[in-house]
Wavefront OBJ file of the C-alpha trace (Angstrom):
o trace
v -40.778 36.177 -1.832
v -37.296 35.790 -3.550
v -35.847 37.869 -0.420
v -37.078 35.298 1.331
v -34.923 32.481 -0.704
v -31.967 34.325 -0.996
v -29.738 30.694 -0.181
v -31.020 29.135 -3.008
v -30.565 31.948 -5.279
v -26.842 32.195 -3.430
v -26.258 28.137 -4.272
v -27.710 29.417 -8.067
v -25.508 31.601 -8.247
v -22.520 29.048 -7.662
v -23.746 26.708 -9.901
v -24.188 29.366 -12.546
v -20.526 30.682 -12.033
v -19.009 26.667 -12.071
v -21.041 26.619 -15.269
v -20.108 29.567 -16.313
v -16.150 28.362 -15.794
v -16.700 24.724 -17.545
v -18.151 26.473 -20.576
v -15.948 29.623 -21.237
v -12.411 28.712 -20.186
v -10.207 25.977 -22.647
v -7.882 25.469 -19.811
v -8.549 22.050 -18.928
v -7.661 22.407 -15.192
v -9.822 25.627 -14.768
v -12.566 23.453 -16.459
v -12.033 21.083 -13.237
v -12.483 23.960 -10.690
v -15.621 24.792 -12.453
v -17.095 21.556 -11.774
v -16.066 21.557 -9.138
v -17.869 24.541 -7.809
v -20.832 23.474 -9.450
v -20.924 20.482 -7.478
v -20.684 21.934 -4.147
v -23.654 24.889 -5.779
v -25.932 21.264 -6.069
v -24.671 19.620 -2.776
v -25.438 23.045 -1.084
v -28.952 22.848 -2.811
v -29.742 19.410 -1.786
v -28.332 20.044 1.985
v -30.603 23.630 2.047
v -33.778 21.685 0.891
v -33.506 19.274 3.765
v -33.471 21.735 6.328
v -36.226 22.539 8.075
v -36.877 25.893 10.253
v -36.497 24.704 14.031
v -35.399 21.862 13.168
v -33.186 19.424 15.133
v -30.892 16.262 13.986
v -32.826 13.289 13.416
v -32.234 11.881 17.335
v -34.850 11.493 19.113
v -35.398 13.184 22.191
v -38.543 13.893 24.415
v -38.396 18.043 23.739
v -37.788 18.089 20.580
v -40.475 18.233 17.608
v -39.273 18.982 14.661
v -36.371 16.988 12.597
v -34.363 17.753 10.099
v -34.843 14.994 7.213
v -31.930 13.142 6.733
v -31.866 11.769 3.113
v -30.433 15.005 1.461
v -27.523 14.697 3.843
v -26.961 10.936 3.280
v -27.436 11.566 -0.117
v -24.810 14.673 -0.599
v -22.453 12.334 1.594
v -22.193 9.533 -0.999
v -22.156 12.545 -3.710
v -18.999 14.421 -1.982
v -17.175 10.455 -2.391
v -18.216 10.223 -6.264
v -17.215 14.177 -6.717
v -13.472 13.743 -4.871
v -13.008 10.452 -6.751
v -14.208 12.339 -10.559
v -12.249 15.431 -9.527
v -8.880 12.745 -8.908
v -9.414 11.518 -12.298
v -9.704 14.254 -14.160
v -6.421 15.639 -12.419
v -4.744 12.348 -13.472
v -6.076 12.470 -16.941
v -4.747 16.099 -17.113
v -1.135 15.274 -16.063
v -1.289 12.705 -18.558
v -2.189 15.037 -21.209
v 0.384 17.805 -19.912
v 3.078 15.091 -20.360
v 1.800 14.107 -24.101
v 1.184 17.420 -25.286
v 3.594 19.991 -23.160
v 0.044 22.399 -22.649
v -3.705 21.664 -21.064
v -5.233 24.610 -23.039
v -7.972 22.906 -25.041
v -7.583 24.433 -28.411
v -3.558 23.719 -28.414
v -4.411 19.976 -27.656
v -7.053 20.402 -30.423
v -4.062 22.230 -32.941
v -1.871 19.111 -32.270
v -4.089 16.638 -33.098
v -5.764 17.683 -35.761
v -1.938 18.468 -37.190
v -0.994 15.358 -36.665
v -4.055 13.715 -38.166
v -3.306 15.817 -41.393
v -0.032 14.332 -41.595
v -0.508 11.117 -41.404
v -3.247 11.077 -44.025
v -0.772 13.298 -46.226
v 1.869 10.461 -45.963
v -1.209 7.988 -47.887
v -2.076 4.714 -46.964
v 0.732 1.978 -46.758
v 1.130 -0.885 -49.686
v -1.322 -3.462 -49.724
v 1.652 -6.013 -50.064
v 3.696 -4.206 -46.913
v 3.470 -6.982 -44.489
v 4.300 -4.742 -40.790
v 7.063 -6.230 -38.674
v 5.506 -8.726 -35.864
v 6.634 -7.297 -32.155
v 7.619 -10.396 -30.050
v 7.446 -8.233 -26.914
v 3.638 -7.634 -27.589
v 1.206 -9.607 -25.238
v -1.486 -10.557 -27.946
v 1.318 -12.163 -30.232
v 0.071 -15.238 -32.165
v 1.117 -18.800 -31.006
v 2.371 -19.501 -35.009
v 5.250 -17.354 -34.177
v 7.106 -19.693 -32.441
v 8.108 -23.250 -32.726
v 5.305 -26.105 -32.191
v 7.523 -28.344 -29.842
v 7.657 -28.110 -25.789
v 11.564 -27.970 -26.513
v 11.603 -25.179 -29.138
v 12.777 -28.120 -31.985
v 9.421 -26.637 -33.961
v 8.180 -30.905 -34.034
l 1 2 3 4 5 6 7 8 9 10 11 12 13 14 15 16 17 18 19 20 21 22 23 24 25 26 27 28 29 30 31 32 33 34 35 36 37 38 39 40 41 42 43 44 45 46 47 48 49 50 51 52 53 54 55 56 57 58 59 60 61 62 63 64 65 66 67 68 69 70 71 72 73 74 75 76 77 78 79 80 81 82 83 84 85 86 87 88 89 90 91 92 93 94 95 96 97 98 99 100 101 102 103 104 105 106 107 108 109 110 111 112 113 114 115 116 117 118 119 120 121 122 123 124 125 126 127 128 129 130 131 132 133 134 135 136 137 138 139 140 141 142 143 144 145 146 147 148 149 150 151 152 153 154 155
C-alpha cells in the first residue's frame, strides 16, 4: 500500500524538508528557499492527484478514453504566479532589511531592535511643554503654516 504511493510520500517529504527549513534556520533568505520548496512539495501534490493512470490531456479525440482532469493543473498554474510574485517580495523586503540592519539573520535583527527600543525608553519621555519643530518639506503639513492670502501677504 504505501509502496504503492511512494510520489506522494516523495512530495511529503519536500514539504516536510521546506518546513523543516522555514522553522529551524534564522537566516531570513534560507527561510525563503524553504518556502519555497514547500510550495513546489504542494504544487507537486495537487499536479500528482490530478493524474490519472492511462490518462491523456483533456483533448478530445476518438481513441482516447481516459482524461487527465484539468483543474489541479489550472489551479497550480495560477499558484506558481502568486508563489513567484510572494517569493519577489520577500527578496525585496530582505534587501531592504540587509540595507537597515547590515545582517538578515533573524535573531541579530531581533538584538538591534530590541536595543534600540531599550534606549529610547532609557532616554524618558520628552517634556509635555516641548513643542517638536514643524517639517515644511512633509506632505501632511497643516494649511495654518502658511500665510492666508493667494499672494503670501497672510490677508
Amino acid at each position: 500500500m504505501i509502496a504503492s504511493h511512494y510520489v506522494y510520500w516523495t512530495f511529503f517529504a519536500l514539504m516536510l524538508i521546506g518546513l523543516y527549513v522555514v522553522i529551524s534556520h534564522g537566516n531570513l533568505l534560507k527561510k525563503l528557499i524553504g518556502l519555497t520548496l514547500f510550495q513546489v512539495g504542494v504544487f507537486l501534490f495537487y499536479i500528482g492527484l490530478g493524474k490519472q493512470d492511462g490518462g491523456s490531456a483533456p483533448v478530445i479525440a476518438d481513441d482516447i478514453d481516459t482524461y487527465s482532469h484539468p483543474l489541479p493543473q489550472v489551479l497550480i498554474l495560477t499558484a506558481i504566479v502568486v508563489g513567484v510574485a510572494t517569493l519577489a517580495v520577500g527578496l525585496a523586503l530582505a534587501v531592504r532589511i540587509f540595507e537597515a540592519y547590515g545582517t538578515v539573520e533573524e535573531d541579530e535583527i531581533t538584538d538591534d531592535d530590541s536595543a534600540g527600543y531599550d534606549a529610547d525608553r532609557a532616554a524618558g519621555p520628552e517634556p509635555a511643554d516641548r513643542v517638536p519643530e514643524h517639517d515644511n518639506n512633509h506632505p501632511h503639513r497643516h494649511d495654518t503654516d502658511r500665510p492666508h492670502g493667494h499672494d503670501g501677504s497672510g490677508s
